[in-house]
C-alpha positions in Angstrom: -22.5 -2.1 3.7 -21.7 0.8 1.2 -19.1 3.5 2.4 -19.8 7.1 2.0 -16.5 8.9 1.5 -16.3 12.4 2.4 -14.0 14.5 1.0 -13.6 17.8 3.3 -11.3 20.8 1.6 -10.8 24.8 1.6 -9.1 26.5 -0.6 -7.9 29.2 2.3 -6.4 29.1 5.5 -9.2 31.6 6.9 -11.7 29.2 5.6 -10.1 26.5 7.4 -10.0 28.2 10.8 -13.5 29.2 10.6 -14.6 25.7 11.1 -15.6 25.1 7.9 -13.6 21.5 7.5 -15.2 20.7 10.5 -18.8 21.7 9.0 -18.1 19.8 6.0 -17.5 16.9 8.2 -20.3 17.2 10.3 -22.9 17.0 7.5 -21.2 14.5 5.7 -21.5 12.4 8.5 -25.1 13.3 9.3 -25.8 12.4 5.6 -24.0 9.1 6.5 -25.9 8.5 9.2 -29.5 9.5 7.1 -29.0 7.1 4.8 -27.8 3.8 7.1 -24.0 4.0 5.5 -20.6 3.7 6.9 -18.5 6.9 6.5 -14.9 7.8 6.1 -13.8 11.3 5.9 -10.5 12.4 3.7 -9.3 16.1 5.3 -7.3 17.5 2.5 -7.2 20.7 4.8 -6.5 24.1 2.7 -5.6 23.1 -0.5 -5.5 25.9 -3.5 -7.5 25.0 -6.1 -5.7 27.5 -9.0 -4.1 24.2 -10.7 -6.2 21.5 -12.5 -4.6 18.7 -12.1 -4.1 16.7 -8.8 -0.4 16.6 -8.1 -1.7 19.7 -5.3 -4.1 17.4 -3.5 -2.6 13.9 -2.2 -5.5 13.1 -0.4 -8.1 13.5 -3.2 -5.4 11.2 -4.9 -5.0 8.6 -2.4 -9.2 8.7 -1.8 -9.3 7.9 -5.2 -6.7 5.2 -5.4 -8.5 3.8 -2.6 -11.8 3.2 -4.7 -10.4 2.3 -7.8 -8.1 -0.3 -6.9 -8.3 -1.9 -3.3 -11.6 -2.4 -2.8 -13.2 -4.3 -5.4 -16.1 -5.0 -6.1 -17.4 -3.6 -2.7 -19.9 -0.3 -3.4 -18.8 3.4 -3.0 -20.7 6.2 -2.9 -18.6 9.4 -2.7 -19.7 13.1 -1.6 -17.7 16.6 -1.7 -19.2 18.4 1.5 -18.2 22.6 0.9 -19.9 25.6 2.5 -20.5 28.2 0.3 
């Protein structure tokens, strides 16, 4: 069975105590749940998103790592949840 990975992040701390990780969560796993997949949810938390590169977001990295190299050749779907 594929895994849907949801990746749950805010780039504030008032974003993340206004439940939106939580909403991000909560659809992902409905989504999950909609299309007859496993889920696993990555909580980066409040992470600033004013550098491009990933040294800032270890989870994203590890999520990542995760797919490319342990897994093989199982299927991945992969989903960034955000409220606007």
């Amino acid at each position: 069975m594929s895994t849907l990975h949801i990746y749950t992040r805010v780039s504030t701390d008032s974003q993340e105590d206004n439940t939106s990780l939580c909403n991000q969560r909560e659809k992902g796993i409905s989504l999950a749940d909609r299309l007859g997949l496993k889920h696993k949810v990555w909580n980066e938390g409040a992470a600033s998103s004013s550098k491009d590169n990933l040294d800032n977001r270890p989870v994203l990295k590890s999520l990542l790592k995760e797919i490319q190299d342990g897994n093989k050749p199982k299927p991945y779907n992969l989903i960034s949840c955000f409220m606007s």
